[in-house]
TORFIDREN-281336 format. One record per residue (C-alpha): residue in three letters; x, y, z negated. Coordinates in pm, whole numbers, plus 50000, padded with zeros to 5 digits. Example, Ala and Ser with C-alpha at 12.3 -4.5 7.8 and 13.67 -1.06 7.14 Angstrom:
2
ALA512304955049220;SER513674989449286;
This chain:
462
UNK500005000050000;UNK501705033350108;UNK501705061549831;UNK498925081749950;UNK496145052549952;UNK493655069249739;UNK495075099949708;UNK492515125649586;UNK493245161349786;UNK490615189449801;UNK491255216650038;UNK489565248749880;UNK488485276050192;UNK485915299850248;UNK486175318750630;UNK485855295050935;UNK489465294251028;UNK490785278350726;UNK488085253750723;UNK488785241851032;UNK492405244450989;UNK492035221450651;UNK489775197650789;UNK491845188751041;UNK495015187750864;UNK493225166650611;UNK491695143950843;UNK494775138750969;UNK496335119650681;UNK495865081250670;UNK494505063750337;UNK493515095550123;UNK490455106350009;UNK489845140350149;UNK486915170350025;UNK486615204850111;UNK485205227449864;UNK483565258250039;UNK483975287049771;UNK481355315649825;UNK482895346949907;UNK481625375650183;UNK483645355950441;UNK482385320850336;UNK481115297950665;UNK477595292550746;UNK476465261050746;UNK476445262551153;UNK479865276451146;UNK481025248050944;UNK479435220251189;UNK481405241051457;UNK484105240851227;UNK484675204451154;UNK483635187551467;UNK486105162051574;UNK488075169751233;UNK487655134651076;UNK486155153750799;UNK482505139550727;UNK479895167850615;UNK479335144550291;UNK482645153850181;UNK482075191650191;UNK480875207949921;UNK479945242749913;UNK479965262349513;UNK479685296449376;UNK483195307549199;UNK482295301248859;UNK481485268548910;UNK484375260149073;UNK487025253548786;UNK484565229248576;UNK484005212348953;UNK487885207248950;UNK488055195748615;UNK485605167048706;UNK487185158649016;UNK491105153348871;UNK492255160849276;UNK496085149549282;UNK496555175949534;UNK494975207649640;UNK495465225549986;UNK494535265149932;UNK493335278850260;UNK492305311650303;UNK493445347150275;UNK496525360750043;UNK493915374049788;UNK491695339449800;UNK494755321149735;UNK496365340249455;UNK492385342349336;UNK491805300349325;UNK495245295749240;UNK494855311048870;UNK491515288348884;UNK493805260348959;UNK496745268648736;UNK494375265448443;UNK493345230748509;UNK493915204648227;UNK495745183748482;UNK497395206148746;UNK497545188249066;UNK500415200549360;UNK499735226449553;UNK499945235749881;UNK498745266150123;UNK499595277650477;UNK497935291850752;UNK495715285050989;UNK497115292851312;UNK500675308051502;UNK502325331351188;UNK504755345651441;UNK505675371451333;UNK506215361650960;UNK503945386850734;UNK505425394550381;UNK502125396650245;UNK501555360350380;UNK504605348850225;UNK503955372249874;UNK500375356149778;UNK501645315849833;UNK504815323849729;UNK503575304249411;UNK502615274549576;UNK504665241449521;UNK504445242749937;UNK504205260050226;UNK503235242950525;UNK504605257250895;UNK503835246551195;UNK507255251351386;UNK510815251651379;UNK510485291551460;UNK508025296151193;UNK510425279250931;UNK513075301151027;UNK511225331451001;UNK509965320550654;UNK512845312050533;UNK515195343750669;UNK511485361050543;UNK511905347850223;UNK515615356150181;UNK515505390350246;UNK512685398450019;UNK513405374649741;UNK510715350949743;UNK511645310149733;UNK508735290049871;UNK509505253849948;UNK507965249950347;UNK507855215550555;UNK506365214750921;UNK503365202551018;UNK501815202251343;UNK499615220251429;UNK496125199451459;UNK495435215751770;UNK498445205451938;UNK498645171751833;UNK497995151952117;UNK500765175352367;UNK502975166752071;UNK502935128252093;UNK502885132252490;UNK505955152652511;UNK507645129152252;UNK507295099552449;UNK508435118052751;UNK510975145052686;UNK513565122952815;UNK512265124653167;UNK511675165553128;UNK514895169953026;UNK516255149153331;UNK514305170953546;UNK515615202053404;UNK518915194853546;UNK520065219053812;UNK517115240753829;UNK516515279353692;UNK516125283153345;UNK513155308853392;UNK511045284653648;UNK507315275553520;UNK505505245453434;UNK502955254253690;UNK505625251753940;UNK507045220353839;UNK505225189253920;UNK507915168753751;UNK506445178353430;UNK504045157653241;UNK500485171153151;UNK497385157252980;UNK494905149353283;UNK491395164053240;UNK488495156753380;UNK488415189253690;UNK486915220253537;UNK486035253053654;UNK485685280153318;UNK487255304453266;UNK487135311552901;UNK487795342452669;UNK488865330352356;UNK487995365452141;UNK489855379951809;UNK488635403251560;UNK492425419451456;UNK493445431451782;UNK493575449952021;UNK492385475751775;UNK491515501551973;UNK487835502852116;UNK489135513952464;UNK491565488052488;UNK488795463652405;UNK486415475952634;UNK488995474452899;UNK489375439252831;UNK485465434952860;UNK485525449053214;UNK488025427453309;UNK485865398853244;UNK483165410353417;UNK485385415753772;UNK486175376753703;UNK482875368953713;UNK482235392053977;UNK485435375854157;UNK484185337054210;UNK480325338054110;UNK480935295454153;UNK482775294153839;UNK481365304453478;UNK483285329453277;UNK483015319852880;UNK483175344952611;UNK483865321652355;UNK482615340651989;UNK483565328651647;UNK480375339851478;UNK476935352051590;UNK475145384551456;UNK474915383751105;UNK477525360451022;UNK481425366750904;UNK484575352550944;UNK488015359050847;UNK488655392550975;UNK486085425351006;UNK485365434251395;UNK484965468851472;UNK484025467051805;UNK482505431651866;UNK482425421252251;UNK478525418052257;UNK478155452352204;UNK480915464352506;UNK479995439752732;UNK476995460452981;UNK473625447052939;UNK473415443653317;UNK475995416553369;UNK477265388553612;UNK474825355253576;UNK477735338553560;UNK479435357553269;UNK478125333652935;UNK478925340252584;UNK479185305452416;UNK479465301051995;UNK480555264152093;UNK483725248451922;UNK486965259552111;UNK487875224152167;UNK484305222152347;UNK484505253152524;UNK487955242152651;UNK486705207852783;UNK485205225753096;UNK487795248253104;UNK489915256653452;UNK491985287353209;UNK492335305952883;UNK492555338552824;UNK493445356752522;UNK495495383052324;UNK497125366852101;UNK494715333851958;UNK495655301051806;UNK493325291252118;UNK495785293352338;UNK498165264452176;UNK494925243152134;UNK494835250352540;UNK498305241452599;UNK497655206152424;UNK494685199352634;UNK496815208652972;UNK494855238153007;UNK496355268253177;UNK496685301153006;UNK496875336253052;UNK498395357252707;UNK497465394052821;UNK500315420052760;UNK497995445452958;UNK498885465752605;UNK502065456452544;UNK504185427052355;UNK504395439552002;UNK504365430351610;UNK500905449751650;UNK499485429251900;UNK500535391851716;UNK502105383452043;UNK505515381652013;UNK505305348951963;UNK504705345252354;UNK507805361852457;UNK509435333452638;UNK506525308652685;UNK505695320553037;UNK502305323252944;UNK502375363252965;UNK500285379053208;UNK497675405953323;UNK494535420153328;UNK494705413253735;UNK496335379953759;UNK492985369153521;UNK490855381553796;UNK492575360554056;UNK492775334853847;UNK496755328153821;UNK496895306753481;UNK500085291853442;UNK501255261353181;UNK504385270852954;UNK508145266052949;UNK509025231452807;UNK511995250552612;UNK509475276552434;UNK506875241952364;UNK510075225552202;UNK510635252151912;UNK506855267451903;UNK504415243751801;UNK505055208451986;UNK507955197951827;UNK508255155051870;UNK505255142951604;UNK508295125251373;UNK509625162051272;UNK506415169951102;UNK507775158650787;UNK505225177250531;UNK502755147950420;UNK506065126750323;UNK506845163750145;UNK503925166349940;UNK503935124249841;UNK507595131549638;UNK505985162549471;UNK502725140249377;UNK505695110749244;UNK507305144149046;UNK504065160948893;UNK502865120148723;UNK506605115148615;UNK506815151148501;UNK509595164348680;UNK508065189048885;UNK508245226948705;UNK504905242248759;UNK504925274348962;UNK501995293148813;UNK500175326648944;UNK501365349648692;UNK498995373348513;UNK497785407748687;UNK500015434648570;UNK497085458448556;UNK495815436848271;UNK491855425148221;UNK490945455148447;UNK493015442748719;UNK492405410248735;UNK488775419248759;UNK488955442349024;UNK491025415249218;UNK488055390549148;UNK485495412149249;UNK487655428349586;UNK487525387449689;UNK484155377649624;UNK482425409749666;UNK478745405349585;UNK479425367349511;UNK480685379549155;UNK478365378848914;UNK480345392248622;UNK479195429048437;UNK483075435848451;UNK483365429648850;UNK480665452948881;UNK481865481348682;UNK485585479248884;UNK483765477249219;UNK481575509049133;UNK485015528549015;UNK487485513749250;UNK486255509649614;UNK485925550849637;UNK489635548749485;UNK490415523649763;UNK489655548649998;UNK491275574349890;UNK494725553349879;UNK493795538450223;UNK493575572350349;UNK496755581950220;UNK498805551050308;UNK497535558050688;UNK498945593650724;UNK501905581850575;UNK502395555650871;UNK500635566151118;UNK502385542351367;UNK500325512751174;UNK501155508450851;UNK502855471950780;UNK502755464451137;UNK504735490551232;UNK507555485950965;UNK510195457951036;UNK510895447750728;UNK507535431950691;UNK508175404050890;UNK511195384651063;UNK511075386351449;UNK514175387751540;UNK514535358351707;UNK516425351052053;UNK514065350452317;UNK515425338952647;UNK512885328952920;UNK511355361552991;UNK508165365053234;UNK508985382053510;UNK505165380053643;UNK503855412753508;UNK500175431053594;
């Protein structure tokens, strides 16, 4: 019997990313017994978010189970999990890690995120920095953590994992980098996938989508968005034979991990191209009609990559910290607002698949990782790494409480610091963004570690 038959682990998330990111990194762990306890906060899944979420996860809905915050700890308590994956924003983290830390029997814990974290944020780094560890999802993404965690003096333990999107381009380019690498012989470092018929693919059924995979963080600006939104409708216009897919994370009323300012729905013109669809499906059933991907800057596009889908990463706005692209620099994946319109999707460099994201399936070492830190915690080696106290005192801690679960906290003292704080909130926000008016954190370098070598440069611009 290996060590983690029977294993209890609870993964503890409230916005749709992280539950889908949990559930499939969960479900894809032989022999334990996996739950995901849905914490109410503002950002919390609905319950048709969460079917969208979990589908083909391996996570059953009988194992979900969805609780208020102060019934969470005495839920815990019953349950005894020997491990428990945090997944969800800095503050939900630090927030269910005191929970966690006052368990009778503290089980290990882990947190990551749940998608690309190029470039590596400090703040991501700062709120799991008291996690027993941090799971990455490439060899880029532990360098930048690690050089991240260096220069700012935090020490997080991390161990790669793949990313459950990209698990089955993994396993194929394992059993077959031999042959790419053969191939690469003698030809230009810069030449494409596309181009290269040498290079093995997952075959798909044929498919004619295009599909719009849609983020709340960027681009920011409403013109830039709206820009984006015309572009899709020319596609449409372009080939009315083949559907264009604006594929939405949450419907009207419903949140998920970040606020949109400027949702699509509302720039897209009422008026538009029969053809041009908005779709709430999964993004791994949005993708299974898909002919090409477009995004900014999404997860999506490595979940496209895995399915041999061709992509287009728009730099229309630039390549910058601001835009979370960065991380594309390289990939040969970059590309414009025209070459969407004509439909030029291209598959990425081999080298850039190598150290971003589908790394060989035997270097995703983190489950073996989190076994020896279970063997520690029962023979009670392992030093606990607890969430220490707010600083602020009771006051603090409250407002922190309350600026997490928002209306979901039910305490007198998280209403009193919500009444008094969120005008002070303002005030500071207002005052942080004159101060850097190039974008706050984004802006400032030592927030992050990007400077990585980056040498397969699209030359294909707009």
């Amino acid at each position: 019997m290996s060590r983690s038959e029977g294993l209890r682990v609870v993964a503890i998330a409230d916005a749709d990313s992280f539950v889908k990111w949990s559930a499939s990194l969960l479900g894809g762990v032989p022999g334990i017994r996996p739950h995901l306890l849905l914490v109410a906060t503002p950002l919390t899944a609905s319950v048709e978010q969460q079917r969208t979420a979990l589908a083909g996860t391996g996570l059953a809905t009988e194992n979900v189970t969805r609780i208020a915050f102060a019934r969470a700890a005495a839920w815990l308590e019953g349950q005894r999990p020997d491990v428990v994956l945090l997944a969800g924003r800095g503050p939900f983290v630090r927030l269910m890690g005191r929970v966690v830390d006052a368990l009778t029997h503290r089980p290990v814990v882990v947190a990551g995120l749940p998608g690309m974290a190029i470039p590596a944020q400090r703040g991501a780094l700062d709120y799991r920095r008291h996690a027993d560890l941090l799971v990455v999802h490439s060899h880029r993404e532990e360098r930048a953590f690690t050089e991240l965690g260096s220069r700012i003096g935090v020490r997080v333990p991390t161990a790669l994992a793949t990313l459950p999107f990209a698990r089955s381009r993994s396993r194929m380019l394992q059993a077959d980098r031999a042959r790419v690498l053969a191939a690469d012989a003698g030809r230009p470092a810069g030449t494409l996938v596309a181009e290269r018929p040498d290079v093995p693919r997952p075959v798909r059924a044929p498919a004619t989508d295009i599909v719009f995979a849609a983020q709340a963080l960027v681009p920011v600006g409403r013109d830039e968005r709206a820009e984006i939104a015309a572009t899709l409708v020319r596609t449409a216009e372009a080939d009315p034979n083949r559907r264009v897919v604006v594929k939405l994370r949450s419907r009207p009323g419903e949140s998920e991990t970040h606020l949109e300012r400027d949702p699509y729905l509302e720039l897209l013109p009422v008026r538009r191209p029969q053809n041009l669809v908005v779709s709430y499906d999964s993004m791994a059933q949005a993708l299974s009609t898909a002919a090409g991907l477009v995004t900014v800057s999404s997860t999506a596009a490595v979940e496209a990559v895995a399915l041999g889908v061709p992509v287009i990463a728009l730099d229309s706005f630039g390549v910058s910290k601001s835009l979370l692209n960065t991380v594309f620099v390289g990939s040969g994946l970059l590309g414009g607002r025209s070459e969407v319109v004509a439909g030029r999707f291209r598959h990425a460099h081999p080298d850039w698949l190598r150290d971003n994201y589908f790394h060989p399936a035997a270097e995703s070492t983190w489950w073996r990782h989190v076994e020896q830190l279970v063997a520690l915690r029962r023979a009670g080696a392992l030093p606990v790494r607890r969430v220490p106290a707010a600083r602020g005192g009771a006051m603090h801690e409250a407002w922190h409480r309350a600026s997490v679960l928002g209306s979901e906290d039910r305490t007198l003292g998280g209403a009193a610091v919500l009444t008094l704080g969120v005008p002070a909130t303002r005030i500071l926000g207002a005052v942080r963004r004159r101060r850097t008016a190039g974008g706050g954190t984004w802006a400032d370098a030592a927030t992050d570690f990007t400077l990585e070598p980056n040498p397969f440069h699209d030359s294909i611009r707009r």
